[in-house]
N, C-alpha and C positions, 0 to 999 in steps of 0.2 A: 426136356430141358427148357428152363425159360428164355426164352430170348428178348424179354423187354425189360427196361426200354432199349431200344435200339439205334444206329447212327446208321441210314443204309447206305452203301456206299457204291458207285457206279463208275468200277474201273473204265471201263471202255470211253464212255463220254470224259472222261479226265484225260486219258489218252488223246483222245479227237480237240480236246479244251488245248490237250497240250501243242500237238501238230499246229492249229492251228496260230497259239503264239510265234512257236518256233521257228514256222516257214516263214510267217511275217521279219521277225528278226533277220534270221538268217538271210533275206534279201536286201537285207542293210547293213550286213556283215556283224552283226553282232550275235555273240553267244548267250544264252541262259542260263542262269544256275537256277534250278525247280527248290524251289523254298518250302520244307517240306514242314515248318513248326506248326504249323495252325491241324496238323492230324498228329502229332505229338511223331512225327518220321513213321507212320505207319510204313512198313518196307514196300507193299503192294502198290502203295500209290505212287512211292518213290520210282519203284521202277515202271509204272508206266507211261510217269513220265520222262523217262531216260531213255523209253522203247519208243517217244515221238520226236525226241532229237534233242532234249537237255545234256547238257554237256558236263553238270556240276549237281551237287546236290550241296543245300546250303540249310541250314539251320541255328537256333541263336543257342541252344542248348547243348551241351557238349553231352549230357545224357542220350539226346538221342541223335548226336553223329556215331556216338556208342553202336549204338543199335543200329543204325546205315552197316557201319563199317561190318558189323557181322555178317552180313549178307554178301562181301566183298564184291560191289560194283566197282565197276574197272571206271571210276572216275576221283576227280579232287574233291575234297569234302571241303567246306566252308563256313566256318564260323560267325555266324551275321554279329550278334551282340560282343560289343565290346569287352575282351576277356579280362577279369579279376587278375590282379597279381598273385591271388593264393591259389589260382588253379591252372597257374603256368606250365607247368610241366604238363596238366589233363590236356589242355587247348595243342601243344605243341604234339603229344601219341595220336589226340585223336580228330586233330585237322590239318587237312595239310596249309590254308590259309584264311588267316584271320583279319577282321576289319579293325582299324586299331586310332586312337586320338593321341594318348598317351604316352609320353615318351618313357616313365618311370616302367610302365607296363613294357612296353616293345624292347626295354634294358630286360626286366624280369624273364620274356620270352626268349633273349638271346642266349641268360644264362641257362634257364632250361633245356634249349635246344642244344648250347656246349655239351651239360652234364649227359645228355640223352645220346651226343657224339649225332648230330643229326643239324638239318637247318628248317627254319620257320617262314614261309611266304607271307608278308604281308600286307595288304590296302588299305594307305593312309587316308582317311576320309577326311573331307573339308567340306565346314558347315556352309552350304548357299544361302541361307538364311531361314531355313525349316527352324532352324534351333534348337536339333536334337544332338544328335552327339555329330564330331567333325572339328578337327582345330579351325581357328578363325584364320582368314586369307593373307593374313597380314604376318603372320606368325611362319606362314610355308618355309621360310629358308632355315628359321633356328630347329625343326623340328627334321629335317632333310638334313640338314646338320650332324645331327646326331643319328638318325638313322643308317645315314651310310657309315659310320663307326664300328656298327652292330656288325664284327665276321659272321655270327648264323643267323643274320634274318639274309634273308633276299625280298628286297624292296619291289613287288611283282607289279605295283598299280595304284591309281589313287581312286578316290571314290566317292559318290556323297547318296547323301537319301533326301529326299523333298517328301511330301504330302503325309507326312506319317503325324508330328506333334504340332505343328500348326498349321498343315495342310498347304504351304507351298506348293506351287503346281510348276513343274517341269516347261520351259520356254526354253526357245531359242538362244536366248542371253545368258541364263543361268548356266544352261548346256556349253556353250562357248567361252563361257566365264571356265570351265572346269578343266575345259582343253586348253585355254590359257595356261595354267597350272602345270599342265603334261608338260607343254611348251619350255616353261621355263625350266623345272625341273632337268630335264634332259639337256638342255642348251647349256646351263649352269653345272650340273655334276657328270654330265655323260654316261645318261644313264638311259635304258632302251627300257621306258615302261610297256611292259603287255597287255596290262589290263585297264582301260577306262571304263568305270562300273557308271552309269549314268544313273543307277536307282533303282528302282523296284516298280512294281505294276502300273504307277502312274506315268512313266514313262511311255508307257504304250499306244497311248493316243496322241502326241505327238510323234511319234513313230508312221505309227498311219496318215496322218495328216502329209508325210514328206518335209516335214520342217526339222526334223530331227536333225543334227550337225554333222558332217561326219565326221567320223575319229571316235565315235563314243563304239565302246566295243564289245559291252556286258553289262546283261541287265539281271537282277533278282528278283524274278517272277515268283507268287506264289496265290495269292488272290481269284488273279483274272485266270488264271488254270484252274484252280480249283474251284470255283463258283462261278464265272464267266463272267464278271463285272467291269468293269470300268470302274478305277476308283475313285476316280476322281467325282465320278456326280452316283455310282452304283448301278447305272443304267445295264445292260446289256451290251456286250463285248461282242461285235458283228464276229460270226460265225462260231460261236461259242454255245454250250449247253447251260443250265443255271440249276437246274435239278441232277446234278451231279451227289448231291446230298441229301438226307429223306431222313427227317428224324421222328421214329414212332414212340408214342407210347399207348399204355394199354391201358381203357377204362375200369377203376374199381369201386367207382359210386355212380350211379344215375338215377338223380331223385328232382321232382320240381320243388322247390324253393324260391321265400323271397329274395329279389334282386337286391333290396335293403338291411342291412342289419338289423337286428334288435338290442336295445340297449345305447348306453355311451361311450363313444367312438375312441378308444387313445389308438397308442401307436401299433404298428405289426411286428410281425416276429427281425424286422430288420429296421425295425427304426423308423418308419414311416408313418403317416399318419391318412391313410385313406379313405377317397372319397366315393360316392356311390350316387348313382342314378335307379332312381326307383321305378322299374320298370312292371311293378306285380311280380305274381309268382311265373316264372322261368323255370325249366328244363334245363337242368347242370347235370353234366360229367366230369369225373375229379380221375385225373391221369396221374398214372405212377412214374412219376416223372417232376424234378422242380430244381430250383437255383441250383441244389448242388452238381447237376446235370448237363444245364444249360443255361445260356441268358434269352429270358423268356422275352424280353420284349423284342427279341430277333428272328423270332417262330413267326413265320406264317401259313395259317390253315390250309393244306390243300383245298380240303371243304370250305370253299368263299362262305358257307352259310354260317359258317361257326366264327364266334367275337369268342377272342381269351380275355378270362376276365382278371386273371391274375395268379397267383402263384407264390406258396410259401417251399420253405429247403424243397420237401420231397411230393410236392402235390401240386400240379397243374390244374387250376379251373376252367372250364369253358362252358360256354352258352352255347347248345345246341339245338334249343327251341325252333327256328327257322330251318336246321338242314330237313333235307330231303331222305336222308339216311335216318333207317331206324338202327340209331345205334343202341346197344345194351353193354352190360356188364361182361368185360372179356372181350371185348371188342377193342379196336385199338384204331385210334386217328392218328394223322399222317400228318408233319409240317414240313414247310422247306424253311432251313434256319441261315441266318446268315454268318459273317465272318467270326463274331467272337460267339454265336453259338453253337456252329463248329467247332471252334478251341476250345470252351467249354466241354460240348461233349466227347470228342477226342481223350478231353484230358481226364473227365472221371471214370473211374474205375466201374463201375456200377452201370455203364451204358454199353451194352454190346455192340461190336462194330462189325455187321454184317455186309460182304460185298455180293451185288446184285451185277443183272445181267442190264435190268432194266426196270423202269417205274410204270 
């Protein structure tokens, strides 16, 4: 059976990835939801991070809370992206709660939840200035307004996201700008919010820091568990693994060749127009493996001696002139990829997802 290319994948250190957020949390009283879209909700991962103390499993796709829900873990499912009003009824079977800006939408959800004879949890999010989705601060009461109107939502939490679309980074200000909100909300409709969602992985470093505010009480990890990063700069995440993910493919050309083209240069097969350094004839290997796979310029070599030189759909180049490895045909090099080339490979069908013990 072939097994490449392949995504390797290393429950155990995900696990250890995951403890290790969790107990940080959980000393500040906040819960986790393990955010599992970036492996397209592989179950495996999902649950081991549920077995380090995630409390939620959250995804932006309702396709693969689908796929959660079959494996019936005994926790809430969580809809991160914003639900469509034509998939009201899907969001309302197969979450128990959803992040929501919208009031047309959270009427949509209520009806759903009627016709379904069921109720909808929801978390109102409000934009701190990221500028992704979130009502603006000003607008809180007309949209609280209407929400407590809704008999089947139950108004669970409010919430926001920083560092995702224009990389706002989580403060002390923002944080208490948000528990302001709670504040009011509660004081004005009398209502006993449960969840203050502070955000997702960026959160984490002011977490550690102790500057965190308290009151914030849930956070959407998914990143710094599965790669061990910090998002905020990508650094290393103290006590965290980073090779948690191993993406192979397998050599099916190694020939030396000029580093230069021959002839006049137009565009590539994606619209580029690329440039070259002529380094003489070089030592290339062509891996069965390319964009429709993964995003190549997030691969990096285990073998430090090997430079990628680039990559069309389904063919990975690299320069292995300087490794120290006689590599040949059928041989297979090793990279460690990062966030969207996980997602990437996760999500093509063409890339086997092999879990490993260890690297």
């Amino acid at each position: 059976m072939n097994d490449n290319p392949a995504l390797l994948i290393d429950l155990k250190k995900i696990e250890q990835n995951a403890r290790t957020i969790t107990t940080l949390c959980r000393q500040h009283g906040i819960s986790v939801a393990a955010v599992t879209k970036v492996t397209c909700a592989i179950p495996e991962v999902a649950e081991a991070m549920l077995r380090a103390g995630c409390t939620m499993l959250a995804d932006s796709r309702i396709e693969n809370l689908q796929r959660l829900r079959t494996k019936q873990f005994d926790v809430e499912y969580l809809l991160l992206r914003l639900p469509m009003i034509s998939e009201a009824e899907d969001v309302v079977r197969s979450a128990d709660i959803s992040l929501n800006s919208e009031v047309a939408t959270i009427k949509a959800l209520n009806s759903a939840a009627q016709r379904l004879r069921t109720t909808h949890k929801i978390i109102l999010m409000i934009d701190l200035g990221d500028l992704r989705e979130g009502i603006w601060p000003d607008t809180l009461r007309e949209h609280v307004d209407e929400i407590v109107r809704c008999d089947h939502i139950i108004f669970e939490g409010i919430g926001c996201n920083l560092a995702c679309y224009t990389g706002v980074i989580p403060s002390p200000e923002n944080m208490n700008f948000l528990l302001q909100q709670k504040n009011i909300i509660e004081a004005e409709y009398n209502i006993a919010l449960k969840i203050i969602s502070g955000g997702n992985s960026s959160g984490l470093e002011l977490l550690a820091s102790g500057k965190m505010p308290a009151g914030i009480n849930h956070f959407r990890v998914g990143e710094t568990i599965l790669l061990g990063r910090n998002v905020i700069d990508r650094s290393a995440f103290p006590g965290t693994h980073q090779d948690t993910f191993v993406l192979r493919g397998e050599i099916i050309e190694h020939k030396r060749k000029p580093s230069a083209p021959i002839g006049e240069i137009g565009q590539d097969a994606f619209g580029n127009t690329p440039e070259f350094e002529n380094k003489g004839l070089r030592l290339r290997a062509i891996l069965g493996v390319g964009r429709q796979d993964a995003n190549i310029e997030g691969l990096e070599p285990l073998d430090k001696q090997i430079e990628i030189l680039g990559a069309s759909s389904d063919h990975l180049l690299v320069d292995i002139t300087d490794s120290h490895q006689n590599y040949q045909v059928g041989d297979t090099i090793d990279f460690l990829p990062n966030y969207a080339s996980v997602l990437a490979a996760s999500t093509s069908k063409y890339v086997k997802k092999i879990f490993v013990k260890t690297f």
